[in-house]
C-alpha positions as a LaTeX table, in Angstrom:
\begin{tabular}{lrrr}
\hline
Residue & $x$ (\AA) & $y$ (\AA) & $z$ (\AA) \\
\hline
Unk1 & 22.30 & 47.32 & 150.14 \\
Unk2 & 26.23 & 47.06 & 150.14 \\
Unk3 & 29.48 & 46.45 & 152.35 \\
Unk4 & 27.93 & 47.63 & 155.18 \\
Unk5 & 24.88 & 45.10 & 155.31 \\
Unk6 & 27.20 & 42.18 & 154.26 \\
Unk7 & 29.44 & 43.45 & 157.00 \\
Unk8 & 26.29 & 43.61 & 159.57 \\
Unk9 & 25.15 & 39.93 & 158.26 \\
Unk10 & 28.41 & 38.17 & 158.88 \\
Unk11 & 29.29 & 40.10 & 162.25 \\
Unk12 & 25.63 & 38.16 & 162.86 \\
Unk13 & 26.25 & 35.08 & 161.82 \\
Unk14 & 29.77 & 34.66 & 161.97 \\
Unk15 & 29.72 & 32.50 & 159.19 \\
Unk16 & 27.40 & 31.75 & 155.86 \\
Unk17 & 27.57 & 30.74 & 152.36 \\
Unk18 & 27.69 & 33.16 & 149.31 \\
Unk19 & 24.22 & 32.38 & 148.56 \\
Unk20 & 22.89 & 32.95 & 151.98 \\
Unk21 & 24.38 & 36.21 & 152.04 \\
Unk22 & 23.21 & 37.39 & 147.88 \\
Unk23 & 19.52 & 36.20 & 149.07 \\
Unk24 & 20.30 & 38.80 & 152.96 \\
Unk25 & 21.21 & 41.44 & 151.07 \\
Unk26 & 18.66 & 41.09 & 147.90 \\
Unk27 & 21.88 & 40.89 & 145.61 \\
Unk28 & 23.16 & 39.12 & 143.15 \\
Unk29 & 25.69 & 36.62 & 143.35 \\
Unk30 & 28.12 & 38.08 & 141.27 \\
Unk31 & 27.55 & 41.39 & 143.40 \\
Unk32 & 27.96 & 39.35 & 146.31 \\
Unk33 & 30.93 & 38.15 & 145.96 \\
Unk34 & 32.58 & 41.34 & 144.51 \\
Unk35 & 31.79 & 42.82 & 147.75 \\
Unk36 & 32.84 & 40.62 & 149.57 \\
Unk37 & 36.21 & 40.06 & 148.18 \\
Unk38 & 36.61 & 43.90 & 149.46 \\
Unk39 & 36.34 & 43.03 & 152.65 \\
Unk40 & 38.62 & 39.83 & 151.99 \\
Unk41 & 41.27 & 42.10 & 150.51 \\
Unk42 & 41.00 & 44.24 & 153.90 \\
Unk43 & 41.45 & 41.04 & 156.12 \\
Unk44 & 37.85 & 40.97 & 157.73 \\
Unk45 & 36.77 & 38.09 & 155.53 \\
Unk46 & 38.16 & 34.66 & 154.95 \\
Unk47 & 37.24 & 31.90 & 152.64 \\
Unk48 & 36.99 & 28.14 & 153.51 \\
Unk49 & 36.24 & 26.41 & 150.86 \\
Unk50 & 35.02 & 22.73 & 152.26 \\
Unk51 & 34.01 & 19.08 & 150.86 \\
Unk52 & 31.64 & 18.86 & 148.15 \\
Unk53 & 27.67 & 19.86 & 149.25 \\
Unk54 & 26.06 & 16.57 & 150.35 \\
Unk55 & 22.73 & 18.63 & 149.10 \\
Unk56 & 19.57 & 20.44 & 151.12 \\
Unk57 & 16.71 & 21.92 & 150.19 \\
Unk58 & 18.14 & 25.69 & 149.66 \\
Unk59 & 17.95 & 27.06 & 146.13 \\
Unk60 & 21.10 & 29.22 & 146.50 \\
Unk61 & 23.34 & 26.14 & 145.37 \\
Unk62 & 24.07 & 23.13 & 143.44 \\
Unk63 & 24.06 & 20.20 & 145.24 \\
Unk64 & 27.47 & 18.31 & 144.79 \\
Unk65 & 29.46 & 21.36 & 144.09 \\
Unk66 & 32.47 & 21.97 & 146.93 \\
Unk67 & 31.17 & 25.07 & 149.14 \\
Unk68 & 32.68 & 28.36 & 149.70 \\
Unk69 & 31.74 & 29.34 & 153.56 \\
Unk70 & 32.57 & 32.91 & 154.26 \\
Unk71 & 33.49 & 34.02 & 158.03 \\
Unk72 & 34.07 & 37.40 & 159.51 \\
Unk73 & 37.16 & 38.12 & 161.47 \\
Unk74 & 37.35 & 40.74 & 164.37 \\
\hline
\end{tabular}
């Protein structure tokens, strides 16, 4: 896994959070978002960071803690 099927996920989805795209691409979410900020440095990604989480029933974050949504540019 690597740039390539981050790249594929978010040209999906258009938009996700870090943790929804570790647990897509079986990585890490350090990894994650070390590739990611590749493709951020190279003007494909942006990062909207929004209100604090009002909380869900994913594992991939801590509820109350703002969120980082990540969205791929054409």
């Amino acid at each position: 896994m690597g740039l390539i099927d981050i790249k594929n996920y978010l040209v999906e989805r258009r938009v996700a959070t870090l943790g929804e795209i570790a647990a897509s691409v079986s990585m890490d979410l350090a990894t994650t978002r070390g590739m990611l900020d590749v493709w951020v440095r190279k003007g494909k990604v942006t990062i909207q960071r929004t209100a604090k989480c009002s909380g869900c029933n994913s594992n991939t974050c801590n509820a109350g803690d703002p969120v980082e949504v990540f969205r791929w540019q054409d």
